[in-house]
LUMFIRO-188680 format. One record per residue: residue in one letter; x negated, y, z of N, C-alpha, C, O in turn. Coordinates in steps of 0.1 Angstrom, whole numbers, padded with zeros to 4 digits, always signed. Each point is the difference from the previous one (the first is absolute). Layout:
<pts>
AXYZXYZXYZXYZ ...
</pts>
This chain:
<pts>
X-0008-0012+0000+0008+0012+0000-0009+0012+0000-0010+0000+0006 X+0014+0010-0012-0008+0015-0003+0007+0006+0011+0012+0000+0005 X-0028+0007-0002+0003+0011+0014-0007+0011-0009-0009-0001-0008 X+0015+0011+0012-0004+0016-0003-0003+0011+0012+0010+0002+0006 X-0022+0004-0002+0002+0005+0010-0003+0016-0007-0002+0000-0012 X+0001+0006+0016+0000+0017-0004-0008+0002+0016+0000-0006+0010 X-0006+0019-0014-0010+0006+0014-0005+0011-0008-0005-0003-0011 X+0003+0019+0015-0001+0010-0001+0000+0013+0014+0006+0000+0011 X-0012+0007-0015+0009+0011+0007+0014+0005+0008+0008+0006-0007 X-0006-0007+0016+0015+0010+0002+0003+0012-0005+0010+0003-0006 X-0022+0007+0011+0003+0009-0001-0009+0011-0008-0012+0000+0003 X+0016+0006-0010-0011+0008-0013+0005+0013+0000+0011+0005+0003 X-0023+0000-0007+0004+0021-0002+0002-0001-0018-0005-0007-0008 X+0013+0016+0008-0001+0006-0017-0010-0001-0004-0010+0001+0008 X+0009-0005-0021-0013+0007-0005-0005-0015-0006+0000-0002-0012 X-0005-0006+0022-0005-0012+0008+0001-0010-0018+0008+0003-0010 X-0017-0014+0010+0002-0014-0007+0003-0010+0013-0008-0003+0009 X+0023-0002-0010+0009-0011+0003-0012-0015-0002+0000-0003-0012 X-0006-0003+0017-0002-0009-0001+0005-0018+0005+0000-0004+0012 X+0003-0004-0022+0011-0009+0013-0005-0014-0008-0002-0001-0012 X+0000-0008+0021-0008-0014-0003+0011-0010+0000+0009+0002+0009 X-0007-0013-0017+0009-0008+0001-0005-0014+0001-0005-0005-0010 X+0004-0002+0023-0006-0013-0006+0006-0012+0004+0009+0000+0009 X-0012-0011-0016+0010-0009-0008-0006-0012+0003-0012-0002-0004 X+0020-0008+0014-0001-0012+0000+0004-0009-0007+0009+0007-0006 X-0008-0019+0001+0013-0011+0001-0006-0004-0016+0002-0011-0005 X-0010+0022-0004-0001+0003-0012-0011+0010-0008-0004+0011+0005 X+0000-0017-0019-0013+0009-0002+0007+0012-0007+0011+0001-0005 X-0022+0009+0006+0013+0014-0006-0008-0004-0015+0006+0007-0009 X-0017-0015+0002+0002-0003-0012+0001-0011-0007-0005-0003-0011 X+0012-0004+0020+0007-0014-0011+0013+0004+0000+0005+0008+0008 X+0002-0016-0020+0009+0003-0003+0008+0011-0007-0006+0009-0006 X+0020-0009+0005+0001+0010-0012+0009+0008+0014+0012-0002+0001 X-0016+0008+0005-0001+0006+0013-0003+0019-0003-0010+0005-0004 X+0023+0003+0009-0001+0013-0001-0003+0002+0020+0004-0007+0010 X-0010+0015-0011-0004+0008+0019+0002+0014-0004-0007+0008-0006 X+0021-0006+0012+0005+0016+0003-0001+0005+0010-0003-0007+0010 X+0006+0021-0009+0006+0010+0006+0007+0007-0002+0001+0008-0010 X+0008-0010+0023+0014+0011+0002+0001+0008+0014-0009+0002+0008 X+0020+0003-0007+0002+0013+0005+0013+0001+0007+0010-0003-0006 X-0010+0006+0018+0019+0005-0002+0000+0010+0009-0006-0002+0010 X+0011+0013-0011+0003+0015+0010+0012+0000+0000+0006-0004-0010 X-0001+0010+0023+0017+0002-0001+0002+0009-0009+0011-0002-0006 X-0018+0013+0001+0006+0011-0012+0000-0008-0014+0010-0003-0006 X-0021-0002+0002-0005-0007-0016+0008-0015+0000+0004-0004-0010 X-0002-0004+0021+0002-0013-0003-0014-0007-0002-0012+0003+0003 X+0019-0019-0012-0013-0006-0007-0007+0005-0007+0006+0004-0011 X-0020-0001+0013-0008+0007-0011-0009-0012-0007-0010+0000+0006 X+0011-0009-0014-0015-0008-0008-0011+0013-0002+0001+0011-0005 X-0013-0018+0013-0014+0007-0002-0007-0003-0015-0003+0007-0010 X+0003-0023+0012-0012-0004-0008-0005-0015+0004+0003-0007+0009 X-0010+0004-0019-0003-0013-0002-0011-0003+0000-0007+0011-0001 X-0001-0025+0002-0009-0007-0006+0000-0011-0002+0002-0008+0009 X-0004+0003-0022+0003-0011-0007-0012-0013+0007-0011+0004+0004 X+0015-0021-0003-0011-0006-0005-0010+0004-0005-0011+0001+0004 X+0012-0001-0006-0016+0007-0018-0009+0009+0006-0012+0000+0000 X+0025+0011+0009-0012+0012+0001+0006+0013-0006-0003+0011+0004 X+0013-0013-0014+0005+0012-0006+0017+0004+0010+0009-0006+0006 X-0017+0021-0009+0010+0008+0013+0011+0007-0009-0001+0002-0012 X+0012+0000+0018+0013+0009-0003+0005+0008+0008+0001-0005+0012 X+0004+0020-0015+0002+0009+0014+0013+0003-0007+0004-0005-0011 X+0001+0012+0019+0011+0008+0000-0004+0015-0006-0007+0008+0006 X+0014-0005-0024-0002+0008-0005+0003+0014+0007-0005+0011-0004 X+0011-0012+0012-0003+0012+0009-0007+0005+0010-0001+0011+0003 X-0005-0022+0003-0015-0003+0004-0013-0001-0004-0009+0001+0008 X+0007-0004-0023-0008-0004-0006-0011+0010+0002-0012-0005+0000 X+0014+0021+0002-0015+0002+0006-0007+0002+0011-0012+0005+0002 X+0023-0012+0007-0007+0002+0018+0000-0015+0003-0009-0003+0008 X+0017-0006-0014-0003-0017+0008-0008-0007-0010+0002-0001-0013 X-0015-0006+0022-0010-0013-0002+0003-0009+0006+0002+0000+0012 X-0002-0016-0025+0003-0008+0012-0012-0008-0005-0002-0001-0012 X-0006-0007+0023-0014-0007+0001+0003-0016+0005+0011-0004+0004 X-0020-0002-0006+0004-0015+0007-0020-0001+0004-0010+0007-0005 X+0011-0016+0014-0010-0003+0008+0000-0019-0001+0002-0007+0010 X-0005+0003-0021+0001-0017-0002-0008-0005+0013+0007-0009+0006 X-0020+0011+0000-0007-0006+0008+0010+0000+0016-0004-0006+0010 X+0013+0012-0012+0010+0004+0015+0010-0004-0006+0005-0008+0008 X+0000+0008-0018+0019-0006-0006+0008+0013+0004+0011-0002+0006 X-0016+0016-0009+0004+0012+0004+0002+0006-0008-0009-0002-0008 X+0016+0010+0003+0010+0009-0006+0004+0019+0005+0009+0004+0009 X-0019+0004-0018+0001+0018+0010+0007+0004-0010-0001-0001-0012 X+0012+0008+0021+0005+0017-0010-0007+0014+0008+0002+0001+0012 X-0009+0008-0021-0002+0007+0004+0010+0011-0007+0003+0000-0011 X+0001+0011+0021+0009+0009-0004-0008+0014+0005-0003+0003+0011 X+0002+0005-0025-0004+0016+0006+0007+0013+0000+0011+0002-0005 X-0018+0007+0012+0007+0010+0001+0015-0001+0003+0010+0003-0006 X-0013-0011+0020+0014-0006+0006+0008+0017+0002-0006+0010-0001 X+0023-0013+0006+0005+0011+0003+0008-0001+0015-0008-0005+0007 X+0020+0007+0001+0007-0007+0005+0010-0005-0010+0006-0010+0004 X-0005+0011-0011+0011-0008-0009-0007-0013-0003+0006-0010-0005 X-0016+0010+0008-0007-0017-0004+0001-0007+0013-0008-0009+0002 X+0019+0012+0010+0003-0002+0011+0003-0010-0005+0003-0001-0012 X-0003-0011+0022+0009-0011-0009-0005-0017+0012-0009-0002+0007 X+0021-0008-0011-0010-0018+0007-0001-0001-0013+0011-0001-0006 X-0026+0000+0000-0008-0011-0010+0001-0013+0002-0001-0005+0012 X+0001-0002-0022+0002-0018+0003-0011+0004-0015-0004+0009-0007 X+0004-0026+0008-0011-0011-0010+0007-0009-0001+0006-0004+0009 X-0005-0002-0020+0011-0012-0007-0007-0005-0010-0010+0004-0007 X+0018-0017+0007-0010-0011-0012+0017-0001-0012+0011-0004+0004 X-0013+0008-0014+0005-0001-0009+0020+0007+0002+0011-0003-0002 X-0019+0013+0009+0017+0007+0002+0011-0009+0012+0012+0003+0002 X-0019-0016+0004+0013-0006+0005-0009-0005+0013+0007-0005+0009 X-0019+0006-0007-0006-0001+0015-0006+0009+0004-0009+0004-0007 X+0012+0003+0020-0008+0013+0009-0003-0002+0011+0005-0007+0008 X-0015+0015-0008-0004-0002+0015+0013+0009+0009+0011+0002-0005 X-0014+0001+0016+0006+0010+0009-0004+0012+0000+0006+0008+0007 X-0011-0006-0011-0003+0018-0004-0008+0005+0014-0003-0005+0011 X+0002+0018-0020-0010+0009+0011+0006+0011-0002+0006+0002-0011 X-0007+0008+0021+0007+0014+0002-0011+0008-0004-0011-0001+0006 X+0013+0011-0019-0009+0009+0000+0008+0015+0001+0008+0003-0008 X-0010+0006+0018+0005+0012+0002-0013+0010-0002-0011-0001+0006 X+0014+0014-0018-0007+0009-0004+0001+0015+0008+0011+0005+0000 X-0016-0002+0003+0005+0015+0012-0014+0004+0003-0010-0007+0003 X+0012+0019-0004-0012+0010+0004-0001+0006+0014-0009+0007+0003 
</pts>
């Protein structure tokens, strides 16, 4: 069984790069025909999809993200990073990590405030 754990920051100033580690038991993040996302949910926005990384290595963001989120994998750990910049409070939000849109971890609270 796949476990997803998320671990980051709580708490961040404006300005700031969001950095958030996801790492993954049960399974390799490159076998298989296997996507490793990120998502988002705030009480104002709802579900937000961040972004992806494929098996392979090839990443997909969210076209309205595409020039502040990076997403990285770490094969020697079975780890998976989104890095998000020039955060705002509107990037207030619980981040999760999911294996193919239908497994997440429990998320982490990221709150943006100066």
């Amino acid at each position: 069984q796949v476990h997803l754990q998320e671990s980051g920051p709580g708490l961040m100033k404006p300005s700031q790069t969001l950095s958030l580690t996801c790492t993954v038991s049960g399974a390799s993040i490159a076998t298989g025909w296997a996507t490793w996302n990120w998502i988002r949910q705030s009480p104002g926005k709802g579900l937000e999809w961040l972004g992806m990384i494929a098996y392979d290595g090839k990443m997909g963001v969210n076209p309205s993200l595409v020039s502040r989120v990076f997403i990285s994998r770490d094969l020697s750990k079975n780890q998976f990073s989104l890095d998000l910049h020039s955060i705002t409070p509107e990037d207030t939000a619980l981040y999760y990590c999911g294996l193919n849109l239908g497994t997440w971890g429990q998320g982490t609270q990221v709150t943006v405030s100066s």
